[in-house]
N, C-alpha and C positions, 0 to 999 in steps of 0.2 A: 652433160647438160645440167644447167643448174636447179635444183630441186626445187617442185611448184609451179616452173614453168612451162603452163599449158600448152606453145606451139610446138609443135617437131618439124624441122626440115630434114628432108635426105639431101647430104651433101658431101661429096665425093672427097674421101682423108683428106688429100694432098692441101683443099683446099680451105678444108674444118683447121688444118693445122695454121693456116694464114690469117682464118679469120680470127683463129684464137690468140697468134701473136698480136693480131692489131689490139685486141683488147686487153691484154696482159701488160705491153710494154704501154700503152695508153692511161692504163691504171697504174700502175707502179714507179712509172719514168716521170706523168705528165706530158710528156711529149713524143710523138708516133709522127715518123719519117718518113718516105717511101724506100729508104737505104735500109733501113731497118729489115724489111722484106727483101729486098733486092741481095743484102749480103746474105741472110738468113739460109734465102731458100733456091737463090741463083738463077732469079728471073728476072726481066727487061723495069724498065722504070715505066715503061705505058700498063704493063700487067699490075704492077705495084699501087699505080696510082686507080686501076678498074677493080682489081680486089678493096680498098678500100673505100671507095663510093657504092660497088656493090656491097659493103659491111652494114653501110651509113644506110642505105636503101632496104636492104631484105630484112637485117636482124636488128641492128642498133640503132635506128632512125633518133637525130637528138643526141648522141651519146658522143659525137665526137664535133669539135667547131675548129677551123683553120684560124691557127692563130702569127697573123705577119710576123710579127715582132720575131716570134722563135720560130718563125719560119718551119711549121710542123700543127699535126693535129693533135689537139689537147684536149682531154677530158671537161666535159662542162658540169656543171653544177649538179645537173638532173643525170648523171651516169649511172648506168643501173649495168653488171653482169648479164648477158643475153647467152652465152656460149662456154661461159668460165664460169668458177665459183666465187670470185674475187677474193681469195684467199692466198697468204704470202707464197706459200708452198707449191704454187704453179708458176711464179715469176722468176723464184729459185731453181726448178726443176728446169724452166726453159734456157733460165742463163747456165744451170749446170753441161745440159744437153748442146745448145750451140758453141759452147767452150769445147767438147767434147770433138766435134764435128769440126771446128774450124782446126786443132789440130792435128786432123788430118787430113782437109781438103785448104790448107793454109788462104782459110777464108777472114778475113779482117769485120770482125761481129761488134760492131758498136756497142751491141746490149751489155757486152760480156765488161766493158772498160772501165767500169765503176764498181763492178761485184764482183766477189770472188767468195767460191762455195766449196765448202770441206766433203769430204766425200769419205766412204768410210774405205779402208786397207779391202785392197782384194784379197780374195781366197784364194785358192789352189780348186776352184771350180770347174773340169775340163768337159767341151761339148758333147766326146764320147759317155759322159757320165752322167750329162743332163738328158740330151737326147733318147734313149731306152726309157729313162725316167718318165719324160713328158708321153711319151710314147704308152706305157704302160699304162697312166694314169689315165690318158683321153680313150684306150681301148680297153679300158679293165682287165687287163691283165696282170699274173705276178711277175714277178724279178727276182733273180739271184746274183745276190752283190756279196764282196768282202768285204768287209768293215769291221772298222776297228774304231773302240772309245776309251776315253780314259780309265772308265772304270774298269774294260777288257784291253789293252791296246796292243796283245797279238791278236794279229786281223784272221778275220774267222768267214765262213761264209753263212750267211742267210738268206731266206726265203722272203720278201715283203712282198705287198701289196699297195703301191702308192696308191694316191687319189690329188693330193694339192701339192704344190715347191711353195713355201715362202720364203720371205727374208725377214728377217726380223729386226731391223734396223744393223746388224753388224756381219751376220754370213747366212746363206744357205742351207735350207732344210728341207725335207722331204716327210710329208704328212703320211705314214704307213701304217698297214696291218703287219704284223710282225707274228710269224707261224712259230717262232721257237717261242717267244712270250705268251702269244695267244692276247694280244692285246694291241691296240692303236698307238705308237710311240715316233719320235721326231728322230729323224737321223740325218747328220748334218753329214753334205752333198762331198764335203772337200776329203773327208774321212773315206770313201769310197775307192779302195784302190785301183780296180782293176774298171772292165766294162762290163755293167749289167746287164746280164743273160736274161732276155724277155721266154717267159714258158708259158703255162695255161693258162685260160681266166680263170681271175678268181671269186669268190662270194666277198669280199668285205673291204666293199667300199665307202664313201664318204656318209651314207647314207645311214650307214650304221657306228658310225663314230658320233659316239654323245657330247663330248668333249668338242669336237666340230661343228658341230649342230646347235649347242647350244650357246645363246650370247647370253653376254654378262655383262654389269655396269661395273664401272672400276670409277670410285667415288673421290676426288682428292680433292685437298684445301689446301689452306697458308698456313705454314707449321706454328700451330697456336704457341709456342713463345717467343714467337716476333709481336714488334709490339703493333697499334692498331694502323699507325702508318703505315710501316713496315709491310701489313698485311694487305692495303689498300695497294701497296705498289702489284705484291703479287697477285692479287684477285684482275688486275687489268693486264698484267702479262699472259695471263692466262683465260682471261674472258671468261673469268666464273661469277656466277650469278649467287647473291647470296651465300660467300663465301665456301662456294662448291662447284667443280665442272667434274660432270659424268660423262665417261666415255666409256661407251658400247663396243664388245671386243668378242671373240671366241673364245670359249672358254679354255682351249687350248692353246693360246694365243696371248692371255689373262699374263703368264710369266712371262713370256717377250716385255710386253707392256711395262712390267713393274722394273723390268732390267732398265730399258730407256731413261725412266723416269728416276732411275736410282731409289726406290722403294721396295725391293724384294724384303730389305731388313731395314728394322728403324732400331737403334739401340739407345736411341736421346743420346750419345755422346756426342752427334758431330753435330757442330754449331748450327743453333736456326738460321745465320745468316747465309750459310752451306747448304745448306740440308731445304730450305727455303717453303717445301710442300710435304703433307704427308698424308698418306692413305687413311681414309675415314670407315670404310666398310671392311676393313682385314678381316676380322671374323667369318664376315657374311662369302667372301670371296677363297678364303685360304684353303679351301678341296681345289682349286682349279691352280694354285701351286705345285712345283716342281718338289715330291715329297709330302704334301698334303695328304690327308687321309680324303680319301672319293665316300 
């Protein structure tokens, strides 16, 4: 639900996932079809057509008008998000996801025919490994896993204590208390050789991870030797205000972030037209760095 918006409805997945394609593909395409659903989600053209006059009636009254010509409903001028954030990253995610889906139900997705989304290499991630995992975390309990890192990579066994899985934009980790360190550390999920052994609960969970607990602002701008053009282009690719956009992270989290963004290190040699952004708060941020002093 998009944020500030005062109403709540309860309304049943299957059907929140419908109402949110009509407004996704309505925003981002211009034009919303009842094929659109009908491939989508493998339902009748009389359903496709009551889903969307129910959109137009309960949440988005005004937000969508039948337009002859292209034969489909098109966004009008006063369209406002009711159900989405209208952010690129959910039209991406849905053409990633029905791509995904018509590959294996060889379902022919209109949405999919003009976009094509990179996705990152899979892991060697397996269910037996996540399952205990997730498992351990939602009952507080510990695990014993082997694992091995590069800085040890004969695989050993330990004691952890999950609590979160993230991904960090490129693989698989697990948010743990760690009994041989005695400390809160990330252990990535594909390194796990064997299947972790669920044993007793444990004391140290999410609750006590400061590093988890705490958020952080990660400050970035337009790498100041680009020139003022130059920097106008990157302030509107990035929608910063005053040559600055803060984003709000975990402080354990803070290193994922600067990897994406290709900011862990700045050394001024790689070109500003490469290099295009750079971190404004290092200092202020660099304990919540991999190696940082806490």
């Amino acid at each position: 639900m998009t944020k500030g918006k005062e109403k709540q409805w309860a309304i049943r997945w299957d059907r929140l996932l419908r109402y949110r394609m009509i407004e996704t593909v309505a925003l981002w395409e211009g034009r919303l079809t009842t094929n659109h659903l009908q491939d989508a989600f493998g339902i009748g053209r009389q359903q496709a057509s009551k889903d969307i006059n129910t959109y137009l009636t309960d949440f988005g009254p005004g937000n969508l008008e039948y337009d002859v010509k292209q034969k489909g409903y098109c966004p009008t001028k006063g369209f406002t998000p009711v159900l989405t954030q209208g952010v690129a990253d959910e039209y991406l995610q849905m053409v990633n996801a029905n791509g995904e889906f018509g590959a294996v139900f060889s379902v022919d997705n209109p949405v999919r025919r003009y976009t094509e989304v990179m996705v990152p290499l899979n892991r060697d991630l397996r269910p037996a490994v996540l399952r205990p995992i997730l498992r351990a975390a939602r009952e507080g309990k510990r695990v014993e896993i082997c694992y091995a890192s590069l800085k040890n990579p004969v695989p050993e066994y330990r004691v952890i204590q999950p609590h979160s899985v993230i991904f960090n934009g490129f693989r698989w980790h697990v948010r743990a208390f760690c009994e041989h360190r005695q400390e809160y550390r990330d252990f990535v999920l594909s390194r796990i050789s064997d299947e972790p052994d669920i044993t007793l609960k444990g004391e140290n969970g999410a609750e006590g991870d400061v590093a988890w607990q705490t958020m952080v602002d990660v400050v970035i701008g337009p790498d100041h030797r680009l020139s003022a053009a130059q920097q106008a282009i990157i302030r509107q690719d990035y929608g910063m205000v005053r040559n600055k956009l803060t984003i709000s992270t975990r402080g354990a989290l803070v290193h994922y972030l600067l990897q994406q963004l290709d900011l862990v290190e700045e050394d001024g040699k790689t070109a500003p037209e490469v290099q295009q952004i750079t971190l404004l708060n290092r200092k202020k941020i660099s304990r919540w760095l991999f190696g940082g002093k806490k």
